[in-house]
C-alpha positions, 0 to 999 in steps of 0.5 A, a space after each residue: 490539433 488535439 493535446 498530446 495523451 500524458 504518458 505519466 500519471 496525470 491528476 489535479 494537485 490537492 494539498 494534504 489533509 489528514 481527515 478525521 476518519 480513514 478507510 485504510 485497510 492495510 498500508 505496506 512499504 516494502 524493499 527490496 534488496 539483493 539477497 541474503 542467502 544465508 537467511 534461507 536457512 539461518 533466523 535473523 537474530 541480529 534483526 529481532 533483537 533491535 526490533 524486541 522492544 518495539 515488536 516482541 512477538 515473532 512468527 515464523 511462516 513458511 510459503 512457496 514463492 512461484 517465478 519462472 516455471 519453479 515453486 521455491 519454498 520461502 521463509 518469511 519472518 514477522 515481528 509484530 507489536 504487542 497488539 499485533 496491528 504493526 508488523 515487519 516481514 522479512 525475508 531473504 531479499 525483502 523487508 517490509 513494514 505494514 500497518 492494519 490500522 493506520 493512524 495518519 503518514 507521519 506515524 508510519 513514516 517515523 516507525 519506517 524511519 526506525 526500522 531502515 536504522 535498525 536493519 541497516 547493518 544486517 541489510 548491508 546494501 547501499 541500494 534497493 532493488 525495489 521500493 514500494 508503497 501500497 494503500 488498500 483502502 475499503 469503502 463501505 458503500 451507504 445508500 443512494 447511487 454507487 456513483 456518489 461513493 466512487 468516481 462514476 467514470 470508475 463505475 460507469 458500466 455498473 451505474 448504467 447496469 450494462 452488466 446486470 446483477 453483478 456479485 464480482 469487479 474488478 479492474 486494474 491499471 499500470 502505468 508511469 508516473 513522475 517519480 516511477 510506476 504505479 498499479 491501481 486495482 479497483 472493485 468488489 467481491 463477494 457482494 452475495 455474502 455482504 450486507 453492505 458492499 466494500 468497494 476496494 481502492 488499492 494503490 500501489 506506487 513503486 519505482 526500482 534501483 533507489 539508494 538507500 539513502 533516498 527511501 525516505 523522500 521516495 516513500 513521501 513522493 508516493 504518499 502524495 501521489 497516492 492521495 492525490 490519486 484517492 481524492 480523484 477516485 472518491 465521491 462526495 458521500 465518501 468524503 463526507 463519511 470520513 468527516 472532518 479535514 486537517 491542514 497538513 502542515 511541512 
């Protein structure tokens, strides 16, 4: 009899390791929350004052968000660092910390730390509807066969040139995991305009109904998956482009 398929995320364990170069592009942690309808019209100024000091830049952006057949306009707040590569989105029904050059976890942790104390009261929730974390990771493509950068089971189809000349691919997967959902997306394009191909690995982890209270060991429990699922997707000239490994100690 043949094992039975796993229906959650099934990938070899590997212990945490801060290597001396990343290919983080943009890391996101996003809540979700039920919303706060007096922020459609009204700016959050009892968020930007406790958040000032950290991140004094603000800007307003208007969009439209698309859901069942109707396009709302939508409000979006951004406080940003002085240098502008750390920011806090905030919106009706979500809040969110991104970073655009990320350091290592324990830097992001800490600033996500400090921004569920200070926007506690305002959020007024003992609950999210969602929390998510997402990675989204460029590798510069160097020489020799793609399948040395990228797991070849992922590029397989393009190693073996059953498409051609490709200037566009992408593939997404969802699924379950241990600890909630994931979506993983995967591919390039542009290739035409590029001098080197950016191969994208992106990674979203996510689960819905998380008290407040638990965010903090959620978002790590996503960290590890999402590294452990990394390592699997990479190849051996990836790995040795990002240099040297440092034991993560807990």
């Amino acid at each position: 009899m043949s094992e039975a398929t796993p229906l959650t995320l099934n990938l070899p364990d590997v212990g945490l390791v801060e290597y001396q170069k990343n290919f983080i592009n943009q890391a996101v942690c996003e809540l979700r929350f039920p919303a706060l309808l007096e922020f459609e019209t009204a700016t959050p100024v009892q968020l930007q004052k406790p958040l000032r000091k950290d991140f004094p830049l603000y800007e307003r952006q208007e969009g439209v968000s698309i859901g069942l057949e109707i396009a709302k306009k939508e409000t979006k707040h951004v406080f940003k660092s002085r240098k502008g590569d750390t920011l806090v989105s905030f919106k009706t029904s979500a809040i969110a910390l991104e970073m655009k050059k990320y350091k290592n976890f324990g830097e992001f942790v800490k600033q996500l730390e400090l921004l569920l104390e200070r926007s506690k009261e305002l959020l007024d929730t003992d609950f999210f509807t969602r929390v998510g974390l997402r990675y989204i990771n460029e590798i510069p493509i160097g020489e020799g066969n793609l399948g040395d950068w990228i797991r070849p089971e992922l590029v397989a189809p393009l190693i073996a040139g059953t498409y051609g000349k490709v200037n566009r691919f992408f593939q997404e997967v969802r699924g379950s995991t241990t600890t909630g959902q994931y979506s993983f997306r995967h591919g390039f394009s542009g290739l035409e305009k590029m001098e080197k191909m950016l191969y994208t690995l992106d990674f979203d982890f996510f689960d819905e109904n998380v008290p407040f209270d638990s965010v903090l060991s959620k978002v790590n429990d996503f960290n590890r998956e999402s590294f452990r699922f990394f390592c699997w997707t990479i190849g051996p000239k990836t790995r040795e482009l990002m240099g040297k490994e440092t034991v993560i100690t807990e």
